[in-house]
N, C-alpha and C positions, 0 to 999 in steps of 0.2 A: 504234409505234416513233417515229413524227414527234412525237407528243406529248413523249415522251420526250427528245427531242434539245432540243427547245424549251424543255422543265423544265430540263434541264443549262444549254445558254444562258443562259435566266433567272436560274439559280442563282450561273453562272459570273459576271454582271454585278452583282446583289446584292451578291455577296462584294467585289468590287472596290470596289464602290459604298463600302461599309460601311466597307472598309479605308483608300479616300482619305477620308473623312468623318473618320477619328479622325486622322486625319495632320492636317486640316487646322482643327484645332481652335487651333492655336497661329497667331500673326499670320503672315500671308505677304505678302510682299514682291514687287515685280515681277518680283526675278530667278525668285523661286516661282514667278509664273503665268507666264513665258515656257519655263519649261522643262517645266511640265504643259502646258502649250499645244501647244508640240512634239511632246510627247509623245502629245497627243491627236492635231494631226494625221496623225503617223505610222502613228499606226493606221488614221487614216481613210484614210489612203492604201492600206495595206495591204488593208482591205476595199473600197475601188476596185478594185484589181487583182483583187480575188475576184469584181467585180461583185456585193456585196452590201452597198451603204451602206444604211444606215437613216437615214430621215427626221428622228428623233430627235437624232443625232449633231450632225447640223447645225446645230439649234435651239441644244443646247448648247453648241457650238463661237462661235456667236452669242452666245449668256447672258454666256461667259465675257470674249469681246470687249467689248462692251457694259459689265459692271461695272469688267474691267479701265480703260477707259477713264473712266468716272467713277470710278477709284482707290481703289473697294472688292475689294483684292486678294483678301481669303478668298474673297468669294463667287466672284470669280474662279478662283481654283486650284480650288473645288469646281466650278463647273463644268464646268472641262476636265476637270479627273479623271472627271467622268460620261461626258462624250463620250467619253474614252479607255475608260471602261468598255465604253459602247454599239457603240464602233467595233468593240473586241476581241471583244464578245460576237456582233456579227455575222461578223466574220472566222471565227470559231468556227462560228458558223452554217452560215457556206458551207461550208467545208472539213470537217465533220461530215456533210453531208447531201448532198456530191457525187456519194456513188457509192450513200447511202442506198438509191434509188429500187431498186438491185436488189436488194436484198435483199426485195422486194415479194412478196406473194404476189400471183399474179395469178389471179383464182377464175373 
């Protein structure tokens, strides 16, 4: 069953993944990466409150800072969209697998 939740996660973050990638195929602008940025921390925030950040999120919450600041905004807007992927995908995490544990068979 945990495998399971973790394939959905995964899946859930791919999709996203895949969806900001063809969004951001066209030039984006700062106002782009400030409002995927928001975006992303919003989720990270959200999976704070879950207590389930992943370590990943952060890196890319970094990526996107990072290019935005040398003023490559694509790379930028792509990589807040991951972080907002990863964040959601953990939010999803937690709140899928809260009460998981009882559904356990205990042998």
């Amino acid at each position: 069953m945990r495998g399971n939740m973790l394939k959905s996660a995964l899946a859930l973050a791919a999709g996203v993944l895949i969806a900001g990638a063809t969004s951001a195929l066209a030039a984006s602008s700062e106002a782009d990466f400030k409002a995927a940025y928001a975006a992303a921390e919003a989720a990270n925030k959200e999976a704070a409150s879950l207590r389930n950040q992943w370590t990943p999120t952060a890196a890319a919450l970094a990526a996107a800072k990072k290019a935005a600041d040398a003023g490559d905004f694509d790379q930028a807007v792509a990589a807040a969209k991951e972080a907002e992927a990863l964040a959601k995908a953990s939010a999803y995490q937690a709140t899928s697998e809260k009460d998981a544990w009882k559904a356990l068979e205990i042998r």
